[in-house]
N, C-alpha and C positions, 0 to 999 in steps of 0.2 A: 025566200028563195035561197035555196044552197047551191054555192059555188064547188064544181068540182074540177078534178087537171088531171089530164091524158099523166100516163106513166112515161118517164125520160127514158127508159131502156126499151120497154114492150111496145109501147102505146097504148095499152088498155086503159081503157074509157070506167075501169069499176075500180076504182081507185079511194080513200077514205082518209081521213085523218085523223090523226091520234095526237092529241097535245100539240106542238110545234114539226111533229112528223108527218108527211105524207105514206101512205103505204099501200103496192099492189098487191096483190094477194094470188095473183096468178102466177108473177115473177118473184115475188118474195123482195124487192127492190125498195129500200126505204129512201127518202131524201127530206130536206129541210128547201123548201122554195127559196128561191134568190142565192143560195150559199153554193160557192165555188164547189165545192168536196162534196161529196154524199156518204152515206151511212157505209155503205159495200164497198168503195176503192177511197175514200178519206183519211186521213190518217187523225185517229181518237186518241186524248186524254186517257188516265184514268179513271177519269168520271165517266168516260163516254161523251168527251162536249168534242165538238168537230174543231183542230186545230189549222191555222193558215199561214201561210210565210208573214212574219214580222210579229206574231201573237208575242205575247210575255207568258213564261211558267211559273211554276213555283215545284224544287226537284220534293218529292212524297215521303223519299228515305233515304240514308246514308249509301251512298255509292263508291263502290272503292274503287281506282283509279290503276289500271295496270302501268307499273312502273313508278310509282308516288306509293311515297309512306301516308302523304293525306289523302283522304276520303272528301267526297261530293257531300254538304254535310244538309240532311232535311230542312227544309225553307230556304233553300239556297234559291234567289229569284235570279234566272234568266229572261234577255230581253233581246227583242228581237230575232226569233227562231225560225232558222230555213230551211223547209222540208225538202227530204232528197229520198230518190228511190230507195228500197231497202235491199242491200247486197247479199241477202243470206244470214244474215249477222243479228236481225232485229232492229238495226242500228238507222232512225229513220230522220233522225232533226239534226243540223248541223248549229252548231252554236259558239261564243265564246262567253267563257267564263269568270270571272274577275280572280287570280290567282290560279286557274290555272290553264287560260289560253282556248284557243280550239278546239274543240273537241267533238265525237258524236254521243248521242243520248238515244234513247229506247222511249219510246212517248208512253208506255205503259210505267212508267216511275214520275212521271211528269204532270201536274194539273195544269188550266188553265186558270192565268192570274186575271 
């Protein structure tokens, strides 16, 4: 017997799943069951893995730092990251950094540790 789940945005009852994804096909609405975020307002990794307040990163490439002669250097691990709306900017994880404080990140430079 296959287990199926009404869609969390439409309710449509023809709903399917693909790997660890749920997917309507009416709404175009993807989600992962039990996980806070969804595919459509979530905020993703570079890999695509679905990010939550307190995850660990790891930064993908060299980021340079307006106002600093250093640069954010690739492997640089972040721990404990706090998602925040995005202001226009891209700018969607608040974090601090060891050497250089507070800062915000762009979750597209960022993977999941």
């Amino acid at each position: 017997m296959e287990t199926t789940m009404n869609c969390p945005e439409c309710q449509s009852e023809y709903t399917y799943q693909d790997g660890a994804l749920w997917m309507c096909p009416e709404c175009a609405h993807e989600w992962v069951p039990g996980a806070e975020a969804t595919i459509n307002d979530g905020v993703l990794d570079a890999n695509g893995n679905i990010l939550v307040d307190g995850d660990s990163v790891v930064v993908i490439k060299d980021l340079k730092v307006k106002g600093s002669k250093q640069a954010i250097k690739q492997g640089t691990k972040v721990k404990s990251i706090r998602l925040v709306e995005d202001s226009g900017d891209g700018h969607n994880i608040d974090c601090k950094i060891d050497g250089f404080g507070a800062m915000k990140l762009k979750s597209e430079f960022v993977k999941k540790n």
